[in-house]
N, C-alpha and C positions, 0 to 999 in steps of 0.2 A: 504494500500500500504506500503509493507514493505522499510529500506533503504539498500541499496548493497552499503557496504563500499570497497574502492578500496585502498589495500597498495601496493604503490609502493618502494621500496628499489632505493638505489643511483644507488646500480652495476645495478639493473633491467634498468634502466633509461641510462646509458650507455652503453649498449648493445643494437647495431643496429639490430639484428635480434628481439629481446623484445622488441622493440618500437610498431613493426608492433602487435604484441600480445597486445600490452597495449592498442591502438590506438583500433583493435578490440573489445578488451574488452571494450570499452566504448560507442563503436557505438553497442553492444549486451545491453548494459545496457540500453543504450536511446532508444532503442530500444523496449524492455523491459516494460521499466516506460510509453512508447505511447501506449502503447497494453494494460497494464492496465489501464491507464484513458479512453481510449476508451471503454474497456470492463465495468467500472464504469457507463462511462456518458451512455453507452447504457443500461445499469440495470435501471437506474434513469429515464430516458427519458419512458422504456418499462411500468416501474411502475407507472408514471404517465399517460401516455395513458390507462394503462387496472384501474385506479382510476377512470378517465374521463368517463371511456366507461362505467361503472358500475353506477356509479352517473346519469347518464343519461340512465338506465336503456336498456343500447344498448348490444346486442350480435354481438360476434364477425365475426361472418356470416354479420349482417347487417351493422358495421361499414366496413368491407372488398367491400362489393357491393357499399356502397356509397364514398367510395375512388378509386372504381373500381379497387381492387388487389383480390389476393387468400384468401381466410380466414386462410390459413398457412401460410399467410406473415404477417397478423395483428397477428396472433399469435405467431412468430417468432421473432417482431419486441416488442410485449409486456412482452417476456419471456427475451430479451437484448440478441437474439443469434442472431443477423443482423445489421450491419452497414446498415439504414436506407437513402435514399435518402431526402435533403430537399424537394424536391417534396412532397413525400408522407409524410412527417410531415407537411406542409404545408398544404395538403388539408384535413387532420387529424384535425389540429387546425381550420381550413373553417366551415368543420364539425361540430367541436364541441362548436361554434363561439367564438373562442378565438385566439388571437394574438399569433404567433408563437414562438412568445418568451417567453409564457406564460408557453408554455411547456416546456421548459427549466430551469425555476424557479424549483429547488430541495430544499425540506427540509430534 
């Protein structure tokens, strides 16, 4: 995650029309910086489940059936291209009999 540095000048900051620009610009930045940790935590999270599933020698067909989704959603969800529901992390960890928090633990 890179950092987006923000200069602001005096005159910028005294001009009421360039506030409303600043003020955007920094709601685009926070913005921004959530999209990437999300996009992170769902790489880490996918990577850990498709570790799990392999370790216990499961395909992704089977872990799909016994969470009861698509097998393009465990695969979508191991690849980090899905904002996952607790739900189905939840019955993922059931699954795989580990505390759901367990899946959360990144190294």
């Amino acid at each position: 995650m890179g950092l987006y540095p923000i200069t602001i000048s005096m005159s910028t900051i005294n001009s009421r029309l360039n506030i409303k620009s600043i003020v955007w610009r920094m709601f685009h930045l926070c913005s921004t910086l959530k999209d990437e940790m999300a996009y992170k935590i769902n790489q880490q999270l996918g990577d850990k489940i498709a570790r799990e599933r392999k370790r216990r020698e499961m395909t992704q067909e089977e872990l799909a059936a016994k969470v009861k989704v698509q097998t393009a959603t465990i695969s979508n969800i191991e690849r980090g291209e899905t904002d996952t529901s607790v739900y189905t992390v939840y019955k993922i960890a059931e699954i795989f009999k580990m505390h759901i928090k367990e899946l959360f633990v990144f190294r």
